[in-house]
C-alpha atoms as one frame of an Amber mdcrd trajectory, in Angstrom:
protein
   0.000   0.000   0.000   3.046   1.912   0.439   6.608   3.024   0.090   9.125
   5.292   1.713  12.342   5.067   0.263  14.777   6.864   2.828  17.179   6.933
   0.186  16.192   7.093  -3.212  18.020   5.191  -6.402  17.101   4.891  -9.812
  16.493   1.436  -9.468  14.179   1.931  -5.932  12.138   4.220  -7.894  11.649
   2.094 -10.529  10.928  -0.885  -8.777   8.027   0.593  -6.307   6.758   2.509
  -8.942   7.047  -1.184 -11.395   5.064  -2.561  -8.138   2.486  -0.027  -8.148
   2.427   1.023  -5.118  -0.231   3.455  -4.674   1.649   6.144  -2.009   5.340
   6.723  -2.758   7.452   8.768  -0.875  10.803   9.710  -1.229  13.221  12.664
  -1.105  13.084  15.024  -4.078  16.867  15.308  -4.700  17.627  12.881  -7.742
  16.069  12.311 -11.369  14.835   9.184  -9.591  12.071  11.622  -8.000   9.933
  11.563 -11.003   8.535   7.741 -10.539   6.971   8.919  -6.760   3.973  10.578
  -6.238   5.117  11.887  -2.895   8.372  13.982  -2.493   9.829  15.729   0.331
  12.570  18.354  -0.499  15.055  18.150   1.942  18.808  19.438   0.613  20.419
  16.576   2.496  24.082  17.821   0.350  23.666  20.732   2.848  24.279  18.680
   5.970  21.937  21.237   7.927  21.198  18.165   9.944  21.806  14.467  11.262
  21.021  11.972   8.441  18.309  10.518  10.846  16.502  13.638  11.556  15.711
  13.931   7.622  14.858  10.430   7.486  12.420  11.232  10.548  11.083  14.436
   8.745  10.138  11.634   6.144   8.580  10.013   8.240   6.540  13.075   9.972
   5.319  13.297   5.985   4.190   9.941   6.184   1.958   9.978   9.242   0.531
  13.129   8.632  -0.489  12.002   5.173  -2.354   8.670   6.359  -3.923  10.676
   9.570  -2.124   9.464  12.247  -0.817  10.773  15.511   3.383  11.649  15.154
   5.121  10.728  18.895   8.114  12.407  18.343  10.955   9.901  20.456  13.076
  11.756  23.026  16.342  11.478  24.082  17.814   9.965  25.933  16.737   6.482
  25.337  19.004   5.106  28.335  18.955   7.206  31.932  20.831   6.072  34.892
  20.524   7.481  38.726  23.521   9.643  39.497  23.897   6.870  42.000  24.340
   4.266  39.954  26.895   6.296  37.930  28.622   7.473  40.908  29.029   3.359
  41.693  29.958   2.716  38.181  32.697   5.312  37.736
């Protein structure tokens, strides 16, 4: 039903769009962008950003699209007592 392609390639594109997948998404930086029906520009060359946080911003796009409720995660994942860091140091 559908498709996001973090990272787009010539031969992704072709092969979801082949598939017929009815909702593509991608990022709008290549040629490749043509065979989705959903693009996202992002200027990931700029490096404004952590890779993961576009990925993320993807899918944000995604969500929002099909209706559903984005819960953003928080860091950090891990969180230890000052105790128990006190003991480990």
């Amino acid at each position: 039903d559908a498709s996001i392609n973090l990272f787009s390639t010539t031969y992704n594109a072709l092969l979801v769009w082949k598939a017929k997948i009815p909702y593509r998404l991608a990022p709008a930086t290549k040629l490749a962008q043509i065979f989705y029906n959903k693009r996202i520009k992002q200027k990931r060359s700029q490096s404004a950003k952590p890779e993961y946080e576009y990925n993320l911003d993807l899918i944000r796009a995604f969500l929002t699209d099909q209706g559903i409720k984005i819960v953003e995660p928080r860091a950090p994942y891990f969180s230890f007592s000052l105790d128990a860091l006190a003991k480990q140091k």
